[in-house]
Structures are given as C-alpha cells and as structure tokens.
C-alpha positions as a printed Julia matrix, in Angstrom:
295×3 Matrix{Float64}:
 -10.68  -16.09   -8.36
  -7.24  -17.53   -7.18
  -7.47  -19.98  -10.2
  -8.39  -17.16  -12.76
  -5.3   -14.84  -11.4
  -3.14  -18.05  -11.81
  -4.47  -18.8   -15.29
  -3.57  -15.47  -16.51
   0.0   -15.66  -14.69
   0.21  -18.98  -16.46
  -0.62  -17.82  -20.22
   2.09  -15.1   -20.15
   4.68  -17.32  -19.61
   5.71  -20.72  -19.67
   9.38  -20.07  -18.84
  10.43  -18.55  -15.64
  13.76  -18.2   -13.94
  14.72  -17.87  -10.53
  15.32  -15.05   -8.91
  19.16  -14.9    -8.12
  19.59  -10.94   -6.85
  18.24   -7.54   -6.64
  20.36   -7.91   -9.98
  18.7   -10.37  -11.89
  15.37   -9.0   -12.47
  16.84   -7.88  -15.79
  17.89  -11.35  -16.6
  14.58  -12.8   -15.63
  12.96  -14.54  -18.91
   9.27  -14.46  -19.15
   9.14  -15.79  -22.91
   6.24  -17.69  -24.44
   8.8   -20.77  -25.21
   8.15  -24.56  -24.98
  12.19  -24.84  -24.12
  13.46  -26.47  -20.71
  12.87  -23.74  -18.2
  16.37  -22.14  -16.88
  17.79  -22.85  -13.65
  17.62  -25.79  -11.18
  14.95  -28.39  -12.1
  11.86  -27.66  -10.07
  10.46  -29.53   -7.7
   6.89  -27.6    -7.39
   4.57  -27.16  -10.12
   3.98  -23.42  -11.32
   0.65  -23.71   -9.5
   2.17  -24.84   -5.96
   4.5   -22.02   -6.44
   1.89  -19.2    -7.4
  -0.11  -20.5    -4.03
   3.38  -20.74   -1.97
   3.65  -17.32   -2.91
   0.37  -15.85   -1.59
   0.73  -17.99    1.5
   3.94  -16.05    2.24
   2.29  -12.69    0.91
  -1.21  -13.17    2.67
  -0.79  -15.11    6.16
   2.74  -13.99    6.6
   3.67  -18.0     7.27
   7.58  -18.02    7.94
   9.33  -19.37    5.01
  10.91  -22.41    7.1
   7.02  -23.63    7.94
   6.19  -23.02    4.21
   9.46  -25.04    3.3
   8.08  -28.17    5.17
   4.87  -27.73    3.82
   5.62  -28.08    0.61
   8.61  -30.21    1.17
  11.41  -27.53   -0.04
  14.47  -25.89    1.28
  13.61  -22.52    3.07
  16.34  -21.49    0.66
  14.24  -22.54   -2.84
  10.96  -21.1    -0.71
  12.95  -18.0    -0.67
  13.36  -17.7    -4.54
  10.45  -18.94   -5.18
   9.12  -15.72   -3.33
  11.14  -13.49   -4.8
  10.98  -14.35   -8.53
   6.9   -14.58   -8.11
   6.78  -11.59   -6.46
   8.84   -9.99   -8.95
   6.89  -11.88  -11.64
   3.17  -10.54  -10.44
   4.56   -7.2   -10.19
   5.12   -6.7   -13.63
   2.19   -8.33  -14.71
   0.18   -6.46  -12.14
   1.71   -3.07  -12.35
   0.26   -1.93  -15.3
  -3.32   -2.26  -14.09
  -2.99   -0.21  -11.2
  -4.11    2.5   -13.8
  -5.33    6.23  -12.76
  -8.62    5.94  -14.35
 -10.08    8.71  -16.8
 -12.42   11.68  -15.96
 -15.06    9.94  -17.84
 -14.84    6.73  -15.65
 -14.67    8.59  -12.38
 -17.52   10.49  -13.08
 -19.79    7.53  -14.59
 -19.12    5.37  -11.25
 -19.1     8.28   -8.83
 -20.63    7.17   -5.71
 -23.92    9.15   -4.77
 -22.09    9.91   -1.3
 -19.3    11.5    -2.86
 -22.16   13.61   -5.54
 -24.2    14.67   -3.47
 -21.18   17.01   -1.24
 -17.74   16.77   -3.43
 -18.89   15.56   -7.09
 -15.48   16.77   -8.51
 -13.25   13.98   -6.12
 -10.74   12.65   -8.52
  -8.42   11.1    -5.71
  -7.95   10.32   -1.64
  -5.13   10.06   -0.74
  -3.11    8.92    2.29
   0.15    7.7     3.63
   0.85    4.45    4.44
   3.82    3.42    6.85
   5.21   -0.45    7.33
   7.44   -1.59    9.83
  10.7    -3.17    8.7
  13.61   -4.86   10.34
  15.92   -2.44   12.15
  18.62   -2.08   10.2
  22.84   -2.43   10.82
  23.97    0.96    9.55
  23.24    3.98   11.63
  22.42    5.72    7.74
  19.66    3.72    7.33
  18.28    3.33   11.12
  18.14    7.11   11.01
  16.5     7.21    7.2
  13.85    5.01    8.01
  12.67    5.7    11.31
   9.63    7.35   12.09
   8.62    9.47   15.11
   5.21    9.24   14.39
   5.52    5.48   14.42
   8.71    5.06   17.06
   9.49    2.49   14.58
  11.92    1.7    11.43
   9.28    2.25    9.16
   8.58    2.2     4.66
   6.32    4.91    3.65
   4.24    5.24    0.68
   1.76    7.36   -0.44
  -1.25    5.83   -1.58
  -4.41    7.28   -3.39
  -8.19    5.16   -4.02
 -10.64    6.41   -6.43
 -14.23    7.33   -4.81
 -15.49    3.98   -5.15
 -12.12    2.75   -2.75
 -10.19    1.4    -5.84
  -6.27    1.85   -5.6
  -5.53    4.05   -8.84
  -1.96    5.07   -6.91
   0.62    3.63   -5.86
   4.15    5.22   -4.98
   7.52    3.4    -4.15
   8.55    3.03   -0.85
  10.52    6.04    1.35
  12.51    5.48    4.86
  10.11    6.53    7.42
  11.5     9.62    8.11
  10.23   11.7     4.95
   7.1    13.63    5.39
   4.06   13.74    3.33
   4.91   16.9     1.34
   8.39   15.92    0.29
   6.89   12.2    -0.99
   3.71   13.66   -3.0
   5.86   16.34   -4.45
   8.55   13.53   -5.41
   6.98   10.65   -6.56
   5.06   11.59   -9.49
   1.59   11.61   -7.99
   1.55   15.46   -8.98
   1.99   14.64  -12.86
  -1.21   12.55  -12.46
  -3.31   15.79  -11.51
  -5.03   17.92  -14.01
  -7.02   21.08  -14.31
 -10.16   21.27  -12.3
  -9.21   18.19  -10.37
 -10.01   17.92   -6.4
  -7.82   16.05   -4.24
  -9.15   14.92   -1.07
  -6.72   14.35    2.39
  -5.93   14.79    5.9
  -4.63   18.18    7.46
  -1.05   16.94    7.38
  -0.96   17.17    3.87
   0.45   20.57    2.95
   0.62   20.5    -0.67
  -1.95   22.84   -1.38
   0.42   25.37   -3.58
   1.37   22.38   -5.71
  -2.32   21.48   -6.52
  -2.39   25.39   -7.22
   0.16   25.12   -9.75
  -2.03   22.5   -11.38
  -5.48   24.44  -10.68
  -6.42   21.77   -8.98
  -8.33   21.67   -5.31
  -6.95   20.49   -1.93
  -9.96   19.42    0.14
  -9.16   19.01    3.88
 -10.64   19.78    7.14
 -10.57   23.36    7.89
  -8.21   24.28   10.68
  -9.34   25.48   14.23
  -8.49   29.45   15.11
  -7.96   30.73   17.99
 -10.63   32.16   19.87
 -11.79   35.57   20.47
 -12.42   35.24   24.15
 -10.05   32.55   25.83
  -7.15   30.85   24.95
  -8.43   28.04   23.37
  -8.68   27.44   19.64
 -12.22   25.92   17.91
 -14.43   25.32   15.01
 -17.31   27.57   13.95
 -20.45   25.8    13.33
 -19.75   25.98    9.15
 -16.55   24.49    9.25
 -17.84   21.25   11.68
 -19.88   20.32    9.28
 -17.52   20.32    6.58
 -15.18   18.34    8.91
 -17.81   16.09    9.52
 -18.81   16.04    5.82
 -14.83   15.29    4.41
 -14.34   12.24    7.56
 -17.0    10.71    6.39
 -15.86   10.16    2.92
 -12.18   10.2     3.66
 -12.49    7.23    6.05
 -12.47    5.27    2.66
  -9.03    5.84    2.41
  -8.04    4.21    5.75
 -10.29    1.03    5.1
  -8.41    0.86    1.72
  -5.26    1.09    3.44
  -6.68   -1.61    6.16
  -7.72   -4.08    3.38
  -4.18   -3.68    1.76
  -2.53   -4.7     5.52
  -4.72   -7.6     5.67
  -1.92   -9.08    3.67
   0.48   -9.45    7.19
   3.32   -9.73    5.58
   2.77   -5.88    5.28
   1.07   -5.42    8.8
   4.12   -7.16   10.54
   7.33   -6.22   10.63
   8.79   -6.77    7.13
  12.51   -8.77    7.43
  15.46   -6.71    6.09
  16.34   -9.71    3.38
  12.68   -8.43    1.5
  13.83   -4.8     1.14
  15.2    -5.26   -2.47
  11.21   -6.87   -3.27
   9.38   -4.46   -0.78
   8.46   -1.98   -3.52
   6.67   -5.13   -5.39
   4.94   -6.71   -2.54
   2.84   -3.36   -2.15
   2.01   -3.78   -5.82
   0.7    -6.81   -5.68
  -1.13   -6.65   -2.55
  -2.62   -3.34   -3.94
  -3.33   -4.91   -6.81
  -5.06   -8.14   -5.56
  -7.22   -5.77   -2.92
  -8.88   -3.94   -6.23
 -10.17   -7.79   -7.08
 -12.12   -7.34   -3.69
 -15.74   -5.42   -4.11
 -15.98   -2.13   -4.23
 -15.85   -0.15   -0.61
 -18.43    2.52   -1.99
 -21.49    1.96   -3.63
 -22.18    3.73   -6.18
C-alpha cells in the first residue's frame, strides 16, 4: 500500500517546491515538467521524503531524530514536512467525498438495517492538544474545559460502514459543538429525509429540521414522579442501548485517526499553519484501512 500511495503522489508531479510559509502554498508548483525542480538541490529522493513524511505524521518521531536518520538538517526535515503535507492534502482532499444515497444504501451494514436503515452520517467531535500558546487571545480561544487543555476541534462524520465522508477545519477548543456543525458547512451536506446520528451534546436538532432531516440521539432522562432522581423508562433504554451500539463506530474512527501520534500528542505551535492538512491526510490514509462495519 505505502508504495501504491507513493506511486500515485509520484505521477502527479515531478516538480515540487519547498514549502517556504503559510504563504507559499500558492506558489507551490505541482506541474507535470521534466525541468530542474525549484529550490535548493535535494539531497533525498522523492521516495525518502514521502516516507520521512509519514514517519513524522505516523510515529510522531521528533524532527531532529528524523534529521539524523536520514542525514538532513532538522531545518530541511522541517520543509520537507510541510510541503508533503501540504502536497498530500491536496491530492487527498478531494477523496474525502460524502458519498451518494445510492452508495450508502447499497453498502449499508445489516447492523445499521436492521434498527436505523436511513443513517446517512455519525458524527462526532474530535479535540487535539496543541502547544500553549504566547498571546492570552489565543490561550483563551483554544482552551477547552472539557479537556483542561489548549485544544483544536473538529467535527468529524464516518459513513455506516466507519468511512470518513467529513471532515471540518480546525476550531480553538473553546467552541462548542452547535456553533462548529452550524459553521462549517456540514449542514449543506444534509438533505431531505436524511438521519444524522450523535451524542446528546449535539443540539442541532432545529437545523436538521430546517433540512427535514432526523437527529438520532439518546433520549434524555426525566425526572421522576416519586423521588428526586431523574431515569429512563424501559422504551427509551433500549433505544440508548440500540444508538451506543452503533455510534461507538464513531469513536473507533476517531481512535484509528489518533493512531497517527502526531495527532494524539500534543501538536507543536510551529505546525498550526499545516494542522488543518495533517487531519486530512491522516483521515484520508485511515479510509485505506478495512472497513470498521461489515456489511
């Protein structure tokens, strides 16, 4: 598999420059062009940095280590990151797809048909520890209380067979669930007749409404009629038990995508201006894996 990713990387371009800046992304040349390559002369091969790249992305190896490895400058292991990262990203991007009615029906898993056949999406929020940063602005944007951490958030969403068919960009910490699904254009994705399958902390039900779409949560406990405590009738356990069951898919999607630590760490504060296209490409490389549901 790594080969076949790299031979694909390799046939779109043949002519690559560095990545100087959050800046030069628009300057970065990915023509099909037998010309001398831009830039300092390289000292790896494409191939050594492709697998320099996922070394950094996968195992989280400090760039210094990687640097001696491969006998580099942390600085050129640095760029070499960056411009790959931002390289796979926009070869990558555009097959994170939101698949068709058609194909979510066709591979719908017989867990998912036999109690929720209409599932078009779970959907979750992810959260990543960064660096603290300098400015009280951003230290105060990006820190979460449910984390007590500086934190990224994105919201994520798998198809029923555990695919990632949604990715958003990153958001400081601090921003709840309702203000990033109604802001990130995960709502534009949803159409008519649709179900939408999450936690309890997502309150977005009057903007699936909008849509006539379904939110499918876990009913809420009531309070009692004798007592002050609050519970579930007998109904609405099951159907807790019946939406966990699937909805767990979502949280061993999100635990395949932070098996790539340098997302289950704490990210450094010099990958912010890449941090949106790391997630990409590890979300990407995770729908390569087999399928979490049978179907």
């Amino acid at each position: 598999m790594l080969f076949g990713i790299f031979a694909i990387l390799d046939k779109v371009c043949t002519k690559l420059k560095y990545w100087s800046g959050k800046n030069s992304t628009s300057n970065m040349n990915y023509e099909t062009s037998e010309a001398r390559k831009p830039g300092p002369k390289r000292k790896l091969t494409k191939f050594h940095e492709f697998l320099l790249t996922l070394l950094r992305l996968r195992l989280s190896v400090p760039a210094f280590l990687i640097g001696d490895l491969f006998g580099v400058s942390e600085t050129r292991v640095s760029q070499v990151v960056c411009t790959w990262i931002n390289y796979m990203s926009q070869v990558f991007k555009p097959h994170l797809k939101w698949p068709s009615l058609q194909s979510i029906k066709k591979h719908m898993p017989r867990s998912f048909k036999q109690t929720f056949p209409r599932t078009r999406i779970i959907i979750d929020c992810t959260e990543i520890f960064i660096q603290k940063p300098r400015t009280p602005t951003a230290q105060s944007q990006t820190y979460s209380n449910y984390k007590g951490h500086n934190t990224f958030k994105s919201l994520v969403g798998i198809t029923p067979t555990g695919a990632f068919s949604f990715v958003s960009e990153l958001w400081g910490g601090n921003v709840s669930d309702r203000y990033i699904t109604a802001n990130s254009g995960f709502l534009d994705l949803i159409t008519a007749g649709d179900e939408v399958m999450a936690d309890r902390g997502f309150i977005i039900r009057d903007y699936l409404l909008e849509r006539r779409a379904k939110l499918v949560i876990p009913p809420f406990t009531h309070k009692c009629k004798w007592g002050k405590g609050k519970r579930l009738n007998s109904g609405e356990i099951q159907r807790t038990r019946q939406i966990a069951k699937l909805r767990i898919h979502v949280e061993r999607a999100i635990q395949r995508l932070k098996s790539y630590k340098l997302l289950s760490g704490i990210l450094p504060i010099n990958l912010k201006p890449i941090a949106n296209q790391i997630l990409v490409v590890a979300a990407f490389l995770c729908n390569l894996s087999k399928p979490l549901v049978k179907y």
